[in-house]
N, C-alpha and C positions, 0 to 999 in steps of 0.2 A: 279719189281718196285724199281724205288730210292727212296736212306732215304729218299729225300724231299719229294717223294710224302706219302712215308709211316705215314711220322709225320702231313704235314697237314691235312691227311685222320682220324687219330686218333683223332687229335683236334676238326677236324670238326665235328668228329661224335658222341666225347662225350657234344662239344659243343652243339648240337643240338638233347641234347638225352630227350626227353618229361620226364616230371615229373611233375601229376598233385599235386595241393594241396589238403592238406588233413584236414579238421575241418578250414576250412577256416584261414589255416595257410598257409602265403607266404613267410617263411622263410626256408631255406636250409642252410644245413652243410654241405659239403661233405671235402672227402680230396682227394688232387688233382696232390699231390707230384709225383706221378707215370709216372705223365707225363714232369716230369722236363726234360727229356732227348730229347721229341718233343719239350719243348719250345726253346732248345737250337741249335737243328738242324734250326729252321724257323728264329732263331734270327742270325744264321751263315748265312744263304743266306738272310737276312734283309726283310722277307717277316713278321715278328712280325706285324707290323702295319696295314698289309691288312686282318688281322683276321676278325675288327671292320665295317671295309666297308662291306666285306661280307658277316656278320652275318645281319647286316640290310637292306642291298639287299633283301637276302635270306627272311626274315621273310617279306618285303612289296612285294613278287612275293609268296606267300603261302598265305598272307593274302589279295592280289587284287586276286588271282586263284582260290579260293577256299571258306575260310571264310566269305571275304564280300560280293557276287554273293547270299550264300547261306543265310547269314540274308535279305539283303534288297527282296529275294523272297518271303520274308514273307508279306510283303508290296507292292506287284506288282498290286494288287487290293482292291478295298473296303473291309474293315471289317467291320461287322456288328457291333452294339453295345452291343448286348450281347454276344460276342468273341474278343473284345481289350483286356480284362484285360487276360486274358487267352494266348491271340495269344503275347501279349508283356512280362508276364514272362515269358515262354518257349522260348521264341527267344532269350532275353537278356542270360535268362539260359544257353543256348547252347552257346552263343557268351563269352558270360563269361567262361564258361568251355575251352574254345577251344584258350581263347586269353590270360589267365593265364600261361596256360602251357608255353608261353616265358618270363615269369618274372624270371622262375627259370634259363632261359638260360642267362636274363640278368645279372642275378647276377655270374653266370660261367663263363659271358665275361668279369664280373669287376675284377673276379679272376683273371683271365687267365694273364689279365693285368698288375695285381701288380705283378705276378711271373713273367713276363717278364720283362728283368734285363734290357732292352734298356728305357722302359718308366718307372722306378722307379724314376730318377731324373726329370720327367717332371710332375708328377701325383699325386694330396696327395689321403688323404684317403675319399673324397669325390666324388669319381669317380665313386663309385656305384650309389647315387644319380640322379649324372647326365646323367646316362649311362640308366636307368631308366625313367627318364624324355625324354631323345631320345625317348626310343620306346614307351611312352607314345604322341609324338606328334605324331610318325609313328604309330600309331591305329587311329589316330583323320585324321591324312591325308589321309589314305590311307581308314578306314572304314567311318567314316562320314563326308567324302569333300563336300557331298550334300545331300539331302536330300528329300526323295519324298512327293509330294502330301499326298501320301495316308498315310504315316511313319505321318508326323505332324499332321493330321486329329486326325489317333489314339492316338499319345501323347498328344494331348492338350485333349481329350477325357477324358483317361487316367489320368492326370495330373486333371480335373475336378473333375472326381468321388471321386480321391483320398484327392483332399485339402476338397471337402462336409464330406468327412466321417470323416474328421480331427474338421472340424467344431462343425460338430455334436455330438463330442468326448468332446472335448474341446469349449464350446459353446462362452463362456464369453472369448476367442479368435477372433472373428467371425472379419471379416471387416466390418460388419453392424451392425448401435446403435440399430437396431428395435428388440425388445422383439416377440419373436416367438411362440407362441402358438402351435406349430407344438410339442412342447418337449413333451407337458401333453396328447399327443394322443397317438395312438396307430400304430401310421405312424412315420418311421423313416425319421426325417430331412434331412439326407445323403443320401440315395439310395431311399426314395420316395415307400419303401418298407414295410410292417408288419414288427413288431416288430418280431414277430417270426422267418420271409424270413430273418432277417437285412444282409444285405453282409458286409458294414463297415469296419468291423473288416479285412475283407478277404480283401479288395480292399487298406486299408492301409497298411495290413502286405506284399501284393504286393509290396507296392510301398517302404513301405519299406528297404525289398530285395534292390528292384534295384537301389535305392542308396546309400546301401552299398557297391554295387558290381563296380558301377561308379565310385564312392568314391575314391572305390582301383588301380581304374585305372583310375582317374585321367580325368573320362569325365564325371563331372555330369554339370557342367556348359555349355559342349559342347551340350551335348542333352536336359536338364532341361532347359538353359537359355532363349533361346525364346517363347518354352511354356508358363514356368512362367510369361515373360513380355507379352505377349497377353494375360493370365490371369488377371493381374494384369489391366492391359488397360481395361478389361471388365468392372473392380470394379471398377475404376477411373471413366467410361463413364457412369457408374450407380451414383455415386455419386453425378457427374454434373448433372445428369438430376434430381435429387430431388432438387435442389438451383438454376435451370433456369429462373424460374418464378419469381422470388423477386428480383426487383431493388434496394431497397432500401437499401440491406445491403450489407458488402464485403463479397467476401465467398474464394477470392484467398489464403489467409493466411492461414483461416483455413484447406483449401484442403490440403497445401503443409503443415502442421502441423499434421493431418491426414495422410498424408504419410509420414511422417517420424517417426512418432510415432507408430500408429495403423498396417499399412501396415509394415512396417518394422520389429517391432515386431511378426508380423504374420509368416512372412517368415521366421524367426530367430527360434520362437518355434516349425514350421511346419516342417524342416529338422533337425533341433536336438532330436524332438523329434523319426523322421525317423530314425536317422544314433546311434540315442542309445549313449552310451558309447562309441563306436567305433569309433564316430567323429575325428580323427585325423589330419586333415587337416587345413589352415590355414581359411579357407573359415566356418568355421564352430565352434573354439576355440573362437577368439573373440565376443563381443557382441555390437557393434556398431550399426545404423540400418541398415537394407537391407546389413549388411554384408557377406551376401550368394555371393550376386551379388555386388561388390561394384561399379564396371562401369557402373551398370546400373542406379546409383541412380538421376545422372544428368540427361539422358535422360526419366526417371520418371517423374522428375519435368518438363522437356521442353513440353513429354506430357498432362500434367497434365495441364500448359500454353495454348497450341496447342488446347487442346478439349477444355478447358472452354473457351477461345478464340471465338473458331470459332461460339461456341453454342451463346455466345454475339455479334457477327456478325449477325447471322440470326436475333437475336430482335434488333439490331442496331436502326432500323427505328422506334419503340416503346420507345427504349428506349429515344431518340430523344424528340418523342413526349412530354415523361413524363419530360421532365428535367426543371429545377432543382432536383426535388424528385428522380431521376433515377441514379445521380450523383455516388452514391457507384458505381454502376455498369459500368461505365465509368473508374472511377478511377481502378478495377480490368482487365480492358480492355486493356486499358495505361500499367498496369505491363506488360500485357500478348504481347503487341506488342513491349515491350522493350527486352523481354524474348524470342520471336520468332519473329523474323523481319520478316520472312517469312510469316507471317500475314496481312503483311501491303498492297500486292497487292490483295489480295483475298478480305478486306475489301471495298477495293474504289470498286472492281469489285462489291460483293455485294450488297453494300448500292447506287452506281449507279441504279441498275437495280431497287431494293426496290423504289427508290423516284421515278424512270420514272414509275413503275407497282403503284404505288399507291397515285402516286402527282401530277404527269405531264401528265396531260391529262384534257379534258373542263369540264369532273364533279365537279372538285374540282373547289372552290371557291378562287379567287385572292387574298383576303386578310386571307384564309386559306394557301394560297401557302407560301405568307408572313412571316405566323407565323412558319410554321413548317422552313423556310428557316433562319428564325433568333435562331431558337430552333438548328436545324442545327452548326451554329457559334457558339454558347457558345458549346454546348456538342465538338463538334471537336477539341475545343482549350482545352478542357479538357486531348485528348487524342493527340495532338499534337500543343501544346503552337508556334512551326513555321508556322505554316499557312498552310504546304504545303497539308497536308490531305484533308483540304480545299478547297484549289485550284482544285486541283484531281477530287474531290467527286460532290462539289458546282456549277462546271461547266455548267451541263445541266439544271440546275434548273434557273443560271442568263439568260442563251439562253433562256428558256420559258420563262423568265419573259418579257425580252424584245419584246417576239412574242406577249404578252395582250397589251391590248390598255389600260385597267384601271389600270396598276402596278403602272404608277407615281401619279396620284390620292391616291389610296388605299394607299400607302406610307405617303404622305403628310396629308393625313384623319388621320391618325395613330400618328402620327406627335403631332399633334396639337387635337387631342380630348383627352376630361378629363376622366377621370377613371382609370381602373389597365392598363394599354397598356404600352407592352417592349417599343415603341419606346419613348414614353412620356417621358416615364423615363431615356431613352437614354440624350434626348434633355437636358434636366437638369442639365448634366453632365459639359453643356456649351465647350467639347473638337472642336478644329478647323479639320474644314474638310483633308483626307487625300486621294489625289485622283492619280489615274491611268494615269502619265502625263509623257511623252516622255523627254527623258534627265534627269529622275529624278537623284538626288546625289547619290552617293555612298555609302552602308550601310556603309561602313568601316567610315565614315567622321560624326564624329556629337563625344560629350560628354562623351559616352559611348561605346565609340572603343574598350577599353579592352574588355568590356564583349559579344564582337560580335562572331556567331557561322556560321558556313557554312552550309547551307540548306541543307536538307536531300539529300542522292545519288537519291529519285524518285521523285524530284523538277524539273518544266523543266524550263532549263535556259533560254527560254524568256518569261517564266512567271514576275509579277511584283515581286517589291524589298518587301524584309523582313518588312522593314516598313510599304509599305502596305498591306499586309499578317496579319499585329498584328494591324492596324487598328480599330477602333471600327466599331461599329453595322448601325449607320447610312450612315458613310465613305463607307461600303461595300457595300448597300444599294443603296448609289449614284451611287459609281462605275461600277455599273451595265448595265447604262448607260454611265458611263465616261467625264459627263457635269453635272455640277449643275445650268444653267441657264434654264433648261427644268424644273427639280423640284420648281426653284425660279418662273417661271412663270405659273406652274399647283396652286403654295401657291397663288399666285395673284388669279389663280380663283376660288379659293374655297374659298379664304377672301371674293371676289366678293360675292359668292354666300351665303354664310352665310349673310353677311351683308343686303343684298338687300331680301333677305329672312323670316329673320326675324326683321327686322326694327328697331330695339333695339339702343339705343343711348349710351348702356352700354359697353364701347368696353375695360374694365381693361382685362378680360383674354383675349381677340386677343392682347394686347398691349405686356402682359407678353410673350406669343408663339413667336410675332415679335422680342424680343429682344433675346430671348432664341437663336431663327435661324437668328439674327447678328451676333452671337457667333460663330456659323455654317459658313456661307456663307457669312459676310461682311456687311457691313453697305451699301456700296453702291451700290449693287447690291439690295438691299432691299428698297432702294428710294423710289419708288412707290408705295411698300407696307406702307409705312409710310405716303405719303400724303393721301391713302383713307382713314385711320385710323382717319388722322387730318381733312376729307375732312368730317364724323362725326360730331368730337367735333363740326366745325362749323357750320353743321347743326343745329346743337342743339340751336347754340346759336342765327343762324340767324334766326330760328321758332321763338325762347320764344323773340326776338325782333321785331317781325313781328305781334306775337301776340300781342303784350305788345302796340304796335302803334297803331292796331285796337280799342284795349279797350279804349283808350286813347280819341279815335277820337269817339265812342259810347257814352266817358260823355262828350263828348263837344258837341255833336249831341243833345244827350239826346232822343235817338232812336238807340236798339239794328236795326242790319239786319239779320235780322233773314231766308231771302231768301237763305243768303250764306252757306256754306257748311266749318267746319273748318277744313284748311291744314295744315298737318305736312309734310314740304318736305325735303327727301335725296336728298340733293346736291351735284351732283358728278363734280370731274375736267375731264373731257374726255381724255385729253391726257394722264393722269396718271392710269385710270381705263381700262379695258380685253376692245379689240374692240369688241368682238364677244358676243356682247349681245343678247338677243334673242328678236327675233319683231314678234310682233301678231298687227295686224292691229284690234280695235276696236273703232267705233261711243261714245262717253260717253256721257249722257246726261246732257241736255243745262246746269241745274242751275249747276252741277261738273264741266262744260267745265268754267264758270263765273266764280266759287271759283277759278281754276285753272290761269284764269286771272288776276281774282284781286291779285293772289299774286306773280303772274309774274310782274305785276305792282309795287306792295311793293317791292319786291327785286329787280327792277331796279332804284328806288328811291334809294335804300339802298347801291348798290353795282357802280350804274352809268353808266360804258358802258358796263356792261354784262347782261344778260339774261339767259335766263333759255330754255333748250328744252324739254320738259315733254316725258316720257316713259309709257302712260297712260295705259300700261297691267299689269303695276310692282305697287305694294304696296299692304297695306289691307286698306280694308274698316271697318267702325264698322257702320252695317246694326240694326234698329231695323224695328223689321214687326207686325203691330198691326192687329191679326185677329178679327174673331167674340167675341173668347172667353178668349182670352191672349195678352199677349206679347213676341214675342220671337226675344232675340238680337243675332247676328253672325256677327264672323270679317272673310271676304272673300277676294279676288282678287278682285279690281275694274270689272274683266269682269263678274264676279257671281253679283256683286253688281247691274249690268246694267240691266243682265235679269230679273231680281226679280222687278229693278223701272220699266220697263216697263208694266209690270203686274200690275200696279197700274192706267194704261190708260184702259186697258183691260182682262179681265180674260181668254181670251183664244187666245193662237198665234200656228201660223205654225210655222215648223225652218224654213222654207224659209222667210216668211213675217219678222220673227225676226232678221234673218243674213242681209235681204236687209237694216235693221232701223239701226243693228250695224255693217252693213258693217262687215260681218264676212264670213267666209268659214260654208258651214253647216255643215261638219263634226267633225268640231273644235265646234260650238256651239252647237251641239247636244250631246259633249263630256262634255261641263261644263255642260250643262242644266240636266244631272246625277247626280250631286251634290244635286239640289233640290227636283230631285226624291227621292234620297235617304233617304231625311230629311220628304217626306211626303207633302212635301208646292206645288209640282206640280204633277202631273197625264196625263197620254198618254192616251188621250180620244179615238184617232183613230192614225193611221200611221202620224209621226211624226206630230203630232199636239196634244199640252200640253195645259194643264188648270190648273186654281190656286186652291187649297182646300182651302176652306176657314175652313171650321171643320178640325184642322190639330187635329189631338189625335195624337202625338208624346210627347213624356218626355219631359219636360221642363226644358232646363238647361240656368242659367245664361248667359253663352256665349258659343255658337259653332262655334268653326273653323273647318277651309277646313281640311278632313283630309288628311293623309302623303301622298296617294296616289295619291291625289290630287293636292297635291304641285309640280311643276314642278321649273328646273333650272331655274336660271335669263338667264345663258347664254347658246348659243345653244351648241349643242353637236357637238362632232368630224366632224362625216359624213353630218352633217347642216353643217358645216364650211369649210368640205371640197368640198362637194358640192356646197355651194356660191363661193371657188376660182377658182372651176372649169367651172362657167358661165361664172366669171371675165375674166381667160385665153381666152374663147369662145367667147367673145364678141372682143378680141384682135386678135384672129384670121380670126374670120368673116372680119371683117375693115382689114386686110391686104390682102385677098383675094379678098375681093370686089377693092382694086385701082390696084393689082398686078396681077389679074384673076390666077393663077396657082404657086406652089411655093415649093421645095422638104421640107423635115420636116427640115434637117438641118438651112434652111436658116429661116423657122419660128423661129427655136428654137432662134438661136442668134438676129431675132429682138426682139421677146417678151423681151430676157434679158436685150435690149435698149432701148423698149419705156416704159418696164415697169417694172423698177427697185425699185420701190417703193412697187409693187403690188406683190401679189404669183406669176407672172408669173416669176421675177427672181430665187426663189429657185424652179420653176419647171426643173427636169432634162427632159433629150434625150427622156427617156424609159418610162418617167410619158406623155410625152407630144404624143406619139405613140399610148399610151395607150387610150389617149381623142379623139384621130383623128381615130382609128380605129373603136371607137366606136359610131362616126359622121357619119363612114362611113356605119355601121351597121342600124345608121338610117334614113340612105338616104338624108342627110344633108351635105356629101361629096361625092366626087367622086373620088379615085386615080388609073392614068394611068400614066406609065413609067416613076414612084416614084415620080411624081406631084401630090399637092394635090389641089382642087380647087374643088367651091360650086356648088351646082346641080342649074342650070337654069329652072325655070318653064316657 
């Protein structure tokens, strides 16, 4: 052999000559002069430097061959639970044994180093160090690059029994404030064992051990760290769930105060108290918190964010309900979505499905929908002052609204009735409407341009402008529809209906509600609503002067008329009042039809060339009814008023003979004729044939009115109104068929729009007008052949 090979065979092989430690000393002395005459031969053929390569080859091809195959067999399947602590010291034992023995070579290679005269000017004396810290990453690469199922099973196992016995040790450590009654038994807190069995002790001096032994080599955070933090996520995940339930307070603060203190703390006394004296490590000197792990400290807090987060997502929809009261828990929401952004699609996703599972659907009530949809906007602007959460979330809830037919009602009810009601309070505000309208200006343009910000990156850009996003509660409300002439016209008929309802002459709070929603919507779009108001007052005045002329005309007579009957009448302007009043055809008798005369008479003396057209199913009456043995007085509908005078001709009627005297439907009068059943005053002697009691024993009160259920609208409803336009269209189609005998729907469609542009057949569309005809056809009232449509001939 040549010297060269002779010298690197020497180096190599004192290089790599095993030496275990001994009393858990990793320190070597050797002397090594002997071989100055091999360093010299490798430094003459310049192979000095491929000592270093070598040597760390050589140990990651002994320790992939050999070492690491044989620890992780330990781990190739389930450990039971009563063999992890067991199966993980012996293993580590052996791996520690076996992986020591190259620290002493590392420190032979830092030697070898400095005596080698080529790298003395490129090397200080910290090269052992770092030569150290090499084969410390090459055990982390090359033994735990990864890590099996069943390896982290038993660590976290492991890592369990060991932080309860530490607990249990040190109580008043614990990560729990709750007082344990478990200490004063005879059951160990830690292992769940008799005091006698206790393991404990054995399961800590375990664990112990093997973070000294990590320690020393520089891999406790390699294998310790994700245990730990899945430990720590447990305690975190228990935390939150004792503070989910209470809206009312914040609890984010205190969490992350908790974990900085308590948590941190814990993990700080739990591995120093492990590693003893011997801590020497940078990870383990200082006392910061969570200085064990300091990289994990941020993602602590993020999860600490992330679970109380999410856990506020699922009650999203309560919390909702409860707001304002719920507000803290909003406000720790808002942290938690500033802190993980990553929150913000899971939330709309959630709280989507929550309001279609528990809002959107026909059980729930429309002015229930209402509230929780305004409860909705305040809480979201909580957690996102742009709107755009909003927008996201609010979406399917404005689509159902617009699918009810009573939203714009319920709105406008809400509106304008007294009591605690968001919207009331709204109105008050007196802010001008801010509506959803094409071409709107540019947020960038207006007063306060500096402080303008750009809409979240989950905003979609042809959603509306910023502006209307921060809108108030009424503005969104409107928007929903995207017209406020629909709400100015549903406020016409509910003023209608109130007024005409209850007959009151006292119109200060409608007057207040009218100016309040000037504020809103304009003065003059509100016109009409202002002349019925005034259409009132004159009521009022033309009564008390109509009355004031009879009295008048009585002491110049000097003979009351006592035939007559006194009228107070609501004087309406028709072109300013709802057309769609509701008609009930009734007879009234003679001496009411006379009063009704005579004061059609007065007020065309009074007013000249106008008159009056009575609506004789609308008003009350103030009925008294003298029987055998009382008096009993009721203010009714003129049509209750009717049935009752005629039973003063006779005490027993049919509905038929009674519908033919008032010209009624009998289904309709056998529907009021209920009212006086109910009161006792009439009796179903036989199948629809009533009599009068005259021995009424019912309570006797002052005055009874009709009750609530009894009360019907002045004006007709929807499907009454839609059905009247759709006779109107029917009658314009029959007359075009009859002069044109046959005619395709197109060519109907565009006449109705020209003879009857005044009437609903102009805003009938193509698809409404198919809808009429097909179902003419269904009643054998049309006939269509080869897309003609034309009437059936008898």
């Amino acid at each position: 052999m040549s010297e060269l090979d002779l010298a690197w065979e020497e180096v190599t092989r004192v290089l790599m000559t095993p030496r275990r430690p001994t009393d858990g000393n990793m320190e070597f002395n050797e002397d090594f002069s002997y071989l100055q005459k091999s360093f010299d031969i490798l430094h003459e053929y310049d192979m000095d430097g491929i000592i270093r390569e070598w040597f760390f080859t050589t140990v990651r091809q002994q320790l992939s061959g050999k070492i690491s195959p044989a620890f992780w067999s330990n781990y190739s399947k389930p450990i039971k639970s009563r063999d992890v602590v067991q199966t993980i010291r012996e293993s580590f034992d052996k791996l520690y044994s076996e992986i020591a023995i190259y620290i002493s070579c590392v420190q032979r290679l830092a030697e070898f180093e400095r005596m080698t005269a080529s790298l003395v000017d490129r090397r200080d004396n910290s090269e052992s160090g770092s030569t150290l810290s090499h084969l410390q990453l090459v055990f982390k690469g090359t033994v735990f690059y990864s890590a099996t199922t069943h390896f982290c099973d038993a660590m976290f196992e492991f890592l369990s029994r060991a932080f309860c016995a530490f607990d249990a040790k040190h109580f008043s450590l614990g990560l729990d404030d709750s007082t344990d009654d478990m200490c004063n038994t005879l059951i160990c807190r830690g292992c769940n064992e008799e005091q006698e069995l206790c393991r404990c002790s054995e399961v800590f001096g375990a664990f112990g051990r093997l973070a000294l032994q990590l320690n020393e080599l520089g891999m406790m955070e390699r294998v310790f760290g994700e245990p730990v933090m899945l430990l720590v996520h447990r305690r975190i995940e228990q935390r939150v769930e004792k503070c989910k339930d209470n809206f009312d307070v914040q609890h984010l603060e205190a969490l992350s105060k908790w974990l900085d203190t308590r948590v941190g703390e814990w993990l700080d006394d739990l591995f120093k108290t492990a590693l003893g004296s011997k801590g020497t490590t940078p990870y383990v000197n200082d006392a910061p918190s969570i200085n064990l792990f300091p990289t994990h400290r941020d993602r602590l807090h993020h999860y600490i964010c992330t679970t109380y987060g999410k856990t506020r997502i699922q009650q999203l929809f309560n919390i909702i309900i409860e707001f304002p009261e719920s507000e803290p828990a909003l406000m720790d929401l808002a942290d938690c979505l500033r802190s993980a952004s990553d929150l913000r699609p899971v939330l709309v996703k959630e709280l989507k499905e929550a309001l279609e599972a528990r809002l959107l659907h026909p059980g729930v009530n429309t002015s229930d929908i209402l509230t929780a949809y305004i409860s909705a906007i305040r809480a979201l602007r909580v957690l996102d002052s742009s709107g755009v959460l909003l927008d996201l979330v609010c979406e399917p809830v404005r689509k159902y609204l617009r699918s009810r037919d009573d939203t714009v009602r319920c709105i406008v009810s809400n509106l304008t009735e007294d009591g605690n009601s968001e919207l009331s309070d709204e109105l008050t505000k007196g802010q001008p409407l801010v509506l959803d309208e094409a071409g709107a200006g540019d947020d960038c343009v207006g007063s306060d341009w500096e402080l303008w910000q750009p809409d979240p990156v989950d905003a979609e850009p042809v959603r509306s402008t910023t502006r209307s996003r921060s809108s108030d509660i009424i503005s969104m409300l409107v928007n929903i529809y995207g017209s406020k002439e629909l709400f100015i016209e549903e406020y016409r008929s509910l003023l209608a209906d109130r007024i005409l309802s209850q007959f009151s002459y006292d119109t200060e709070r409608e007057i207040r509600y009218l100016e309040l929603l000037k504020l809103r919507f304009g003065e003059s779009h509100l016109h009409e609503c202002e002349v019925m108001l005034k259409d009132v007052g004159d009521s009022r005045r033309i009564n008390a002067h109509i009355q004031e002329c009879v009295r008048v005309e009585e002491e110049k007579t000097g003979r009351p008329n006592d035939a007559e009957i006194p009228v107070n009448a609501m004087i309406l302007s028709a072109q300013f009042w709802p057309a769609r009043m509701r008609e009930e055809k009734v007879e009234l008798p003679s001496c009411l039809k006379d009063s009704l005369a005579s004061f059609t008479k007065a007020y065309e003396l009074l007013k000249g060339n106008r008159t009056l057209n009575w609506k004789p199913h609308l008003g009350l009456v103030n009925v008294e009814i003298e029987l055998k043995n009382k008096i009993l007085n009721y203010c009714v509908s003129p049509v209750h008023a009717t049935i009752i005078w005629y039973y003063q001709e006779r005490p027993r009627w049919t509905v038929d003979e009674l519908s033919g005297v008032m010209q009624m439907a009998p289904h309709a009068l056998q529907r009021k004729m209920a009212f006086w059943q109910s009161q006792g005053l009439l009796r179903e002697e036989a199948t629809d044939t009533f009599v009068l009691v005259e021995d009424h024993k019912g309570h006797v009160q002052e005055v009874v009115s009709v009750e609530e259920d009894e009360t019907e609208s002045v004006l007709a409803s929807p499907q009454d109104q839609k059905e009247e336009e759709l006779n109107i269209v029917w009658v314009y189609v029959v007359g075009m068929l009859t002069n044109l005998d046959s005619l395709p729907i197109d060519r109907i469609h565009s006449m109705l729009k020209m003879f009857a542009m005044q009437g609903p057949g102009s805003q009938y569309s193509l698809s409404d007008l198919k809808v009429l005809l097909d179902r003419k056809v269904k009643e054998q009232k049309l006939v269509y052949t080869n897309g003609m449509y034309r009437l059936v001939k008898h």
